[in-house]
N, C-alpha and C positions, 0 to 999 in steps of 0.2 A: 591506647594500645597500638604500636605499632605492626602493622601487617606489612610491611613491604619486602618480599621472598629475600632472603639469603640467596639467590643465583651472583655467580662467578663472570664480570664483567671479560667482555672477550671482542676480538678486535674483528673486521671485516675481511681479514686475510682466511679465516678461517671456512668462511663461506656465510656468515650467520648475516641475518638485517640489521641494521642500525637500531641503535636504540633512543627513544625521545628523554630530552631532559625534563623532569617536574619540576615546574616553575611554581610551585605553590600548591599541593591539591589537585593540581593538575591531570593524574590522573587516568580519573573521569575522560579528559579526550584523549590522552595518549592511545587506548583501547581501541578509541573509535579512529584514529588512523591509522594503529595497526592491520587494524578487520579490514580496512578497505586497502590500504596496501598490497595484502593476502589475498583479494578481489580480483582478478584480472580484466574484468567487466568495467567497474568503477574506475579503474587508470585508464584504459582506452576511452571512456565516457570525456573523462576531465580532457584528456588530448583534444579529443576534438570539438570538444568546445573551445577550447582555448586557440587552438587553431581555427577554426570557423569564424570564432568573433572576436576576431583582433581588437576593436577597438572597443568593447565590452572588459576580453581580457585588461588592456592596456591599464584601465582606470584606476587608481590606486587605491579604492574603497571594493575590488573585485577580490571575492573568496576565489574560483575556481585555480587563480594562475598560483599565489601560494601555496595551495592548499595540494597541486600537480605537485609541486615542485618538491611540497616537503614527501610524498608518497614516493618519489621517484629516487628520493633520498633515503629513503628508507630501506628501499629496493637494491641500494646501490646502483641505481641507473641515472645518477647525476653527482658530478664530482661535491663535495664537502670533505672539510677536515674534521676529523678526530670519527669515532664510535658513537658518538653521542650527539644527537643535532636537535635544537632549539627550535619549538614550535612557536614561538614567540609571533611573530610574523601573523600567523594566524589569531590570535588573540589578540593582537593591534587591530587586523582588519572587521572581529567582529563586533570591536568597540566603537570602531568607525561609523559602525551600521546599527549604535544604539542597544547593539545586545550587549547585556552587563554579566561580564566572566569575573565573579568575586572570587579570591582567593578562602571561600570557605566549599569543604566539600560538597561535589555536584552528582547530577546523575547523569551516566551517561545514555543513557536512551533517549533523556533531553534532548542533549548536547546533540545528538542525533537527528535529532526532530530541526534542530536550528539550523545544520547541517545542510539539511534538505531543502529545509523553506528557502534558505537566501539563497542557494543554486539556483533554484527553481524559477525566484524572483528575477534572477542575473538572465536566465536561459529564456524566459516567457516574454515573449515580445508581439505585440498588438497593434495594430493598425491604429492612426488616431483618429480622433474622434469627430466625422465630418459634421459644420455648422446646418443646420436645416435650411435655413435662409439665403445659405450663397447656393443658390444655380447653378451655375456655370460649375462648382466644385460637383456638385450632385450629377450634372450633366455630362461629366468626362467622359472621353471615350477610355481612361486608362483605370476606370476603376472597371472591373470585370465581375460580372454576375454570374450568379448557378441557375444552371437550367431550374425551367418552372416545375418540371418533374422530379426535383430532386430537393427541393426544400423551396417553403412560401411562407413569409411574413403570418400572423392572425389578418392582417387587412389586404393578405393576397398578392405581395408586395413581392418583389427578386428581392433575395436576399446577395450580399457581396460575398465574393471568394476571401477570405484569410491568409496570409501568408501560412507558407507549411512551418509548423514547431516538429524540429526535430529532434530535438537536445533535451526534452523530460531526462529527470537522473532516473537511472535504471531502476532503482526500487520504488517507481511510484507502479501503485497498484489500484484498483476497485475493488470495495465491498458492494452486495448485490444484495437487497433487503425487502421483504414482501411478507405484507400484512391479508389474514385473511378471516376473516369475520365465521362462527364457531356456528353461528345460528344462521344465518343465509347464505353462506361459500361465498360471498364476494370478492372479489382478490382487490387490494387495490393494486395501481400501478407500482412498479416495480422500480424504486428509489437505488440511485446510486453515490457512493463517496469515496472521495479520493483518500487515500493515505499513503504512507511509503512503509509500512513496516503492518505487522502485525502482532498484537499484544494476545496471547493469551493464560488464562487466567486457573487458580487453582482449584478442584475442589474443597470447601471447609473442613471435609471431614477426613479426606486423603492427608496421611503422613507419615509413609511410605515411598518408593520407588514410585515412580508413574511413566508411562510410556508417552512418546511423543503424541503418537496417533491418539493416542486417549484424551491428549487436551486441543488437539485440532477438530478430534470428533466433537468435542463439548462445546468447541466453538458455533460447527455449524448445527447444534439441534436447537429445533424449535421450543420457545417458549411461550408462554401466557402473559396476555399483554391486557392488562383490563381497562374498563372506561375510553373506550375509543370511539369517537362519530362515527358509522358506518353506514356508506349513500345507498347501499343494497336494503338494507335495514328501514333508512329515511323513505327509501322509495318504494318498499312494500308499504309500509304505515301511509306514506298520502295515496295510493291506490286504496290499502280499507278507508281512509277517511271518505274519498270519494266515490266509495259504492255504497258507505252506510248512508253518507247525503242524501241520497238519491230515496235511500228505502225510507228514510225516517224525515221525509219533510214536510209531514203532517205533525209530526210531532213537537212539543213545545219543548222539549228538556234538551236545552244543545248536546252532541258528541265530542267527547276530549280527548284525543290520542296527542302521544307523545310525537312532532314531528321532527321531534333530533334526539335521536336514542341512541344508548351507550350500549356495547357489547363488549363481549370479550373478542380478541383475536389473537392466532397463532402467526407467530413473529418466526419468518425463517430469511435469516443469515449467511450468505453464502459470499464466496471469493468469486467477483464480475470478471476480473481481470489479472491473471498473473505478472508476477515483473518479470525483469531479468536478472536480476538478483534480488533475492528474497531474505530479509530481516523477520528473525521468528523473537520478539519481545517474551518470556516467561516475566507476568506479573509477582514479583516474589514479597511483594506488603500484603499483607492480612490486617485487618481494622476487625479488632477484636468487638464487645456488644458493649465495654466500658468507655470505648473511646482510642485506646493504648493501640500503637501500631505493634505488626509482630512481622516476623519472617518469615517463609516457607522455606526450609532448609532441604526438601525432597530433592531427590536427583532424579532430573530426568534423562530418561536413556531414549536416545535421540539415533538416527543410522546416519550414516557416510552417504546414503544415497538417497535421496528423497523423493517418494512421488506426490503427486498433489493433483493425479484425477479427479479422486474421492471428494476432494472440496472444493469444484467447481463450477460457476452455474451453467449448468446445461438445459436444453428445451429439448423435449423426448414426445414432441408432432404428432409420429407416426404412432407411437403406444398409446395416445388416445389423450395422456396426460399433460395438461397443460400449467402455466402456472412456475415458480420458481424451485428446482430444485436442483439438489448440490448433494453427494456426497451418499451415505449409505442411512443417515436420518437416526443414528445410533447413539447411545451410551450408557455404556453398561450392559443390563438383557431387553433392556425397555425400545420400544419399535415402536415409530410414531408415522400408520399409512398417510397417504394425501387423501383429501375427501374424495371419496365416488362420486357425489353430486356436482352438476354441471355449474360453473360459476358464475355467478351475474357480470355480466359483463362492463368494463371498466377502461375510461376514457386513457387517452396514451398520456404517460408521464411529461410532467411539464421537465425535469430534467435529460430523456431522450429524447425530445422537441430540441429542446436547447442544442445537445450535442450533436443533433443529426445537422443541423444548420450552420452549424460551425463544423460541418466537413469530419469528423472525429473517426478515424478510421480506423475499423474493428481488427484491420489486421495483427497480427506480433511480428513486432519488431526486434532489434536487438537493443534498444534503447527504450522499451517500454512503450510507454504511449506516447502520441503523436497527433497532428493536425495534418492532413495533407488535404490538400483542395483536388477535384475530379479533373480527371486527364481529358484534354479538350481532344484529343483524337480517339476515344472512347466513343462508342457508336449510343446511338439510343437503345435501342433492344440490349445491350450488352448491357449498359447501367441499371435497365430494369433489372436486369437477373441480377445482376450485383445488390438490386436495393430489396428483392426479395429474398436472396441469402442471408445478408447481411442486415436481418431487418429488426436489430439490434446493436448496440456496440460493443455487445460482448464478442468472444472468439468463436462462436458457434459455428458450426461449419458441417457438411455434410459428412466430411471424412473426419477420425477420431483421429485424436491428435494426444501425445505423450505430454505428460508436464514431469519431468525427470529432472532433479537438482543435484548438486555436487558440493559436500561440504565442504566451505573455504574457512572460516575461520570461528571462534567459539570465543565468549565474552563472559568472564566469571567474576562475580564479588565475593569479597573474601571479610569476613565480618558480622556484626548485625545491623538493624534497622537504622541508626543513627553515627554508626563510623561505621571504617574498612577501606579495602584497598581495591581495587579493580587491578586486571591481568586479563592479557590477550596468548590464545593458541591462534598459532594459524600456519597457516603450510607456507615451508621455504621460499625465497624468491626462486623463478623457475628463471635460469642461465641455460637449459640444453635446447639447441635446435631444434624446434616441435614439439616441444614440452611446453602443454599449459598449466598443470598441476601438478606439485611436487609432492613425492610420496611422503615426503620429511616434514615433522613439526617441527615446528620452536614453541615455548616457552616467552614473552615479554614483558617486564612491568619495568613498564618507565627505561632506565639506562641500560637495565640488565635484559639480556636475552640467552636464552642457552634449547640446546636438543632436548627434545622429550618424546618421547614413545607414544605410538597412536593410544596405546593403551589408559594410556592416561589421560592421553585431550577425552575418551569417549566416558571415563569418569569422573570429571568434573561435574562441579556445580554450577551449569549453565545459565547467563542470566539473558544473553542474545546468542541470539545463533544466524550463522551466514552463510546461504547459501547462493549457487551460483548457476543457471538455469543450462543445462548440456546440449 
């Protein structure tokens, strides 16, 4: 079955984007450089990488400089002939790099994901690796350390400054994850991971309308996490082990306790870190109990302006409350409080060791996350206060701070679970002086692009959604 829109091809005189050609199935990416075209975040991103690392851009196996160049084309901010221009280029470059782009239909959330990695790869750059053996390399005076009060090896050791990474793509983000034991409140340390988008997922029994916020809430509530180690747990049990010893060593019948016992633990989920553009994934496969995949056809109604307090980790000190939480703890009528009980206490995460040491600085950027190493005319006293503010990597911070997005572009499939078409909304290239967002949609699938009404992009059947942080 063909889904490709009936839209009336129309030239650039007009005002409208350029339209990409489908080299096959294609698609899948034309979407994903519409959305990021509609982006103004993500083309200043690419600028200045591209500009910064000349000789990274130069290489002819580098995504970022095509991948500018077709956005800008798109934009109409770089001469091409004809309506219609040829992502080709980009599909050379990710075959280059081993990613295998079949001419059989893809997905583009993928294609997304690959997107991201090999930028990431292109933009991440590492000191190399010094020999233990050579001296004289260890004994330079040009490799520079971090003071002792601001990170130390396990054997007590300076660790080295990193060069600053500036150039993370804008939608990489943290998740914020924390386990806490149902039978002794232990919390363990507060785990984090990187991703650049966020997926979330439907309810089974919803099929119906569903509201945004209804599946960001579902995100972050906490679940039931069974069969887990728990060192709070291990560590009451060898305290009774070692007080029955005492009482019963008269006795001939030895005592048996379990000293690695499983509990249950409540698993809470939370956004560590916001981007600067924000990829919202709607999971729309359902894996029926036979096997058989299915669709979620639900619409979700989604707003033009987005806030994203609600699902943020925050640390609430002062209320008493310690511990991970994020958001209102809701879905549905169901309220899930934090224990009352005070929590066994719990060693610092081996992954915010890692990042403190590696310089990982909590502040937001306009480019996400980042490395920056400590400013050598920074005082003592000053750093401590900095490293008890900041004595996390999250954005924590004593003054409340807005998380406000701006919808730039919308990602729909048109089909069911096994064909269909992808199509992108996204708002006009902005040409007026001071204008970052255009009121005006488009319409794009593939060569064709045409006007369409807000009204329309906000009832689609969204499969990504783009936003862009204000």
């Amino acid at each position: 079955m063909n889904y490709e829109l009936s839209l009336m091809k129309v030239t650039i005189s007009q005002g409208l984007c350029r339209g990409l050609e489908n080299l096959g199935n294609t698609c899948f990416m034309n979407v994903v450089l519409q959305a990021w075209a509609g982006t103004p975040s993500v083309v200043s991103w690419l600028k200045d990488f591209v500009s910064r690392d000349e000789d990274q851009a130069s290489n002819k196996q580098c995504l970022a400089k095509p991948l500018l160049r077709t956005l800008q084309v798109i934009n109409d901010n770089e001469d091409d002939c004809g309506d219609v221009h040829s992502p080709a280029d980009i599909i050379g470059t990710l075959r280059s790099k081993r990613w295998i782009i079949s001419h059989d239909q893809q997905d583009a959330h993928e294609l997304f994901n690959v997107f991201t990695s090999t930028l990431d790869e292109e933009s991440t750059k590492f000191p190399r690796i010094l020999p233990l053996f050579d001296l004289p390399v260890l004994e330079s005076a040009d490799i520079k350390y971090q003071p002792p009060y601001t990170a130390l090896s396990k054997s007590g050791c300076l660790l080295p400054i990193l060069p600053s990474r500036e150039s993370d793509n804008p939608f990489r983000m943290l998740f914020a994850s924390q386990l806490e034991c149902v039978d002794c409140k232990y919390r363990h340390p507060v785990k984090y991971d990187l991703s650049d988008s966020l997926s979330l997922t439907f309810p089974r029994t919803a099929w119906s309308n569903i509201k945004l916020d209804a599946l960001l809430q579902r995100f972050i509530t906490p679940e039931m996490v069974t069969d887990v180690e728990c060192p709070g747990c291990k560590k009451i049990q060898i305290q009774r082990l070692n007080s029955l010893s005492k009482t019963m060593n008269n006795q001939s019948d030895p005592v048996v306790i379990d000293c690695n016992p499983k509990s249950s633990c409540l698993k809470r989920l939370t956004i560590g870190k916001l981007p600067q553009c924000l990829c919202l994934h709607m999971q729309r496969t359902q894996w029926l109990d036979s096997g058989l995949p299915l669709k979620k056809y639900e619409i979700v109604i989604f707003p033009e302006i987005l806030h994203m307090d609600d699902y943020v980790y925050t640390k609430c000190e002062k209320s008493g409350q310690n511990g991970l939480l994020g958001g209102k703890a809701l879905f549905g009528n169901t309220y899930i409080p934090l224990p009352s009980q005070p929590p066994v206490l719990s060693p610092t995460s081996g992954h915010i060791t890692l990042l403190r040491a590696l310089n990982y600085d909590s502040r937001i950027s306009s480019h996400g996350l980042f490395l920056r190493p400590s400013s050598p005319a920074t005082s003592h006293q000053q750093q401590q206060q900095q490293a008890s503010v900041q004595a996390d990597i999250n954005h924590n911070s004593p003054k409340s701070q807005e998380y406000t997005y701006k919808l730039t572009a919308v990602v729909t499939h048109l089909g069911d679970v096994f064909s269909g078409h992808f199509v992108t909304y996204r708002r006009f290239p902005s040409r007026k002086a001071g204008e970052k967002y255009s009121s005006r949609w488009l319409c794009t699938s593939d060569h064709a692009v045409k006007e369409v009404s807000f009204e329309e992009v906000m009832s689609t059947e969204a499969y990504m959604l783009f936003y862009e942080r204000l």
